[in-house]
VEXTIGU-704022 format. One record per residue (C-alpha): x, y, z. Coordinates in steps of 0.05 Angstrom, whole numbers. Layout:
N
u  v  w
X  Y  Z
...
//
This chain:
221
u  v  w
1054  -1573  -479
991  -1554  -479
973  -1466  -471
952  -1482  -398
1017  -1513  -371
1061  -1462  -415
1027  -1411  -367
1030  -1438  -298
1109  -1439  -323
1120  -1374  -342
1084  -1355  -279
1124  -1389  -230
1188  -1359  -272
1237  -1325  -216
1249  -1268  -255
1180  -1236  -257
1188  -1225  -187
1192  -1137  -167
1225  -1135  -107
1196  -1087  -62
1241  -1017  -46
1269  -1021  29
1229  -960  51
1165  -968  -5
1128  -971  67
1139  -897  96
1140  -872  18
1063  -899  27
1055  -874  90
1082  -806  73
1046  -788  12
968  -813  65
996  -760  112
1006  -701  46
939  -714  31
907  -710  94
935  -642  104
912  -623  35
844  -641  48
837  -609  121
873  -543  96
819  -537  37
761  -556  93
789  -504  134
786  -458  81
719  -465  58
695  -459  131
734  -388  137
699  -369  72
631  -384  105
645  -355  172
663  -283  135
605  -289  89
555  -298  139
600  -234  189
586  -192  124
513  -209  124
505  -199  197
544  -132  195
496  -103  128
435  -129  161
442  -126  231
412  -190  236
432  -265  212
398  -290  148
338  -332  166
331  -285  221
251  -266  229
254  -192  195
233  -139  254
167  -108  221
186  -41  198
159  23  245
111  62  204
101  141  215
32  154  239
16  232  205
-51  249  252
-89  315  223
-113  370  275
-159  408  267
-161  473  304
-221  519  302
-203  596  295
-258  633  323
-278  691  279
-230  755  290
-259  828  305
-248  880  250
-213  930  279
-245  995  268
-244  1066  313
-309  1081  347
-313  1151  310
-347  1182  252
-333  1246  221
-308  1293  278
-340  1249  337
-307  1194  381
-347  1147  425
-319  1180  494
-310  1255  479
-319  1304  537
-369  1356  531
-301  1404  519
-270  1353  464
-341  1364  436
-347  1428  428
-268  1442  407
-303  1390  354
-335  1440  324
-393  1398  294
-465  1427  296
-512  1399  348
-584  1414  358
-605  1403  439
-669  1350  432
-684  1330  507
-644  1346  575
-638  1304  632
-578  1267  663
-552  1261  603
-552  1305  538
-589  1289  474
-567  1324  406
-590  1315  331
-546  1341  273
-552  1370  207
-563  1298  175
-594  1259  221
-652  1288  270
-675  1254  325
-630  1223  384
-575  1219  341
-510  1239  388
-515  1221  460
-469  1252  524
-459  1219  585
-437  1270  653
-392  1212  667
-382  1176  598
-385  1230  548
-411  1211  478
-442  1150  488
-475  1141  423
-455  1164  355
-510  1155  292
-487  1153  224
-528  1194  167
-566  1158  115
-508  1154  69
-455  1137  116
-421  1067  120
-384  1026  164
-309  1018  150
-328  954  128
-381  974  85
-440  964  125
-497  1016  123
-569  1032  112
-597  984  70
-550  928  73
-577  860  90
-574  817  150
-533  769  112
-486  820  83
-475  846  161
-459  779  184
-413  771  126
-373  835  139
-374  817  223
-371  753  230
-382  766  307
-452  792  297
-508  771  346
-578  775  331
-617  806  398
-675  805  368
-710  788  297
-696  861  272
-629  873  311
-565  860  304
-505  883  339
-433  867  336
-379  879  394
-316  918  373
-250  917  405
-231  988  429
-231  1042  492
-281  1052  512
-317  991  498
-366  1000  446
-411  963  392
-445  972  334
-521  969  331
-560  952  265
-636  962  276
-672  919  220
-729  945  182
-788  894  157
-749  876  99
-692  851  138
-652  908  120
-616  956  158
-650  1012  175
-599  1055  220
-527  1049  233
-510  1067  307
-435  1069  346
-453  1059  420
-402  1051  485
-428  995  533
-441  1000  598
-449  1075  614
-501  1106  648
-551  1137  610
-621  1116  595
-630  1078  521
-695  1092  511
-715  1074  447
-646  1047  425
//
């Protein structure tokens, strides 16, 4: 017999035959249905994982990632400027024993030395250091007009001799009236300014205390 045949016959032998187990069907069926489940419950899974990786995203960022980023609001810093305007010094209108606005009785209870120059509405004195015009009374004012002596200065400094520039540095407020005068309004009662006749040099040549607006005639002031 030849190897062929000696096959087909051990093939067709009865007792290789397995028979099947009466419920080898649902034992099939049961173990396609276990892993189903196990498949969908690791699915599910992964899809919970997902869901509270993108909340924890959402809740850091406020936004979902991908999201266009809002642009950012930037702090605008703007610079003003504000101009101070220069401030008055503030200084008394007085020198020595007189005040701009003594009465003829405050005057004299001043005890300072005047020498009568000229009469007329209103009263014009010189003193021991300065001759001349130098201390004016008003009926209605009083002393109008106070001039300092050659050595006297201005609380800030400012006497005969100083320059224009130096007077505009001291008060800032100065005003030039003319080329060789400057004057510079003070804060007070009664209302007064200083007056700072120039000399050709551009230096100043008197120091003056004067109340505005009274009543008597400047004449060469």
């Amino acid at each position: 017999m030849d190897l062929d045949d000696r096959l087909r016959e051990l093939f067709a032998d009865g007792r290789l035959d397995l028979p099947a187990h009466p419920d080898a069907a649902e034992v099939i069926v049961t173990g396609a249905r276990r892993r189903r489940r196990a498949r969908t419950a690791v699915a599910t899974a992964f899809s919970l994982t997902v869901l509270v990786a993108v909340g924890v995203a959402v809740s850091a960022t406020g936004r979902l990632v991908g999201e266009p980023a809002t642009p950012a609001r930037s702090t605008v810093v703007e610079t003003v400027r504000v101009t101070v305007p220069p401030s008055k010094p503030v200084e008394p209108g007085a020198y020595g024993g007189l005040a701009l606005g003594m009465t003829r009785e405050e005057l004299r209870d001043a005890q300072t030395v005047l020498y009568p120059v000229r009469m007329d509405a209103c009263e014009f004195y010189s003193t021991g250091a300065v001759t001349g015009e130098a201390v004016v009374v008003s009926p209605r004012d009083g002393v109008v007009r106070i001039t300092l002596p050659p050595l006297g200065v201005t609380p800030s400094g400012v006497g005969v001799g100083s320059s224009a520039d130096e007077v505009l540095g001291r008060y800032p407020t100065a005003v030039r009236e003319r080329h060789d005068l400057l004057t510079v309004r003070m804060p007070g009662t009664p209302a007064w300014r200083y007056v700072f006749p120039l000399d050709a040099a551009g230096q100043v040549a008197v120091v003056r205390l004067e109340s505005t607006g009274h009543d008597c005639d400047p004449g060469d002031w």
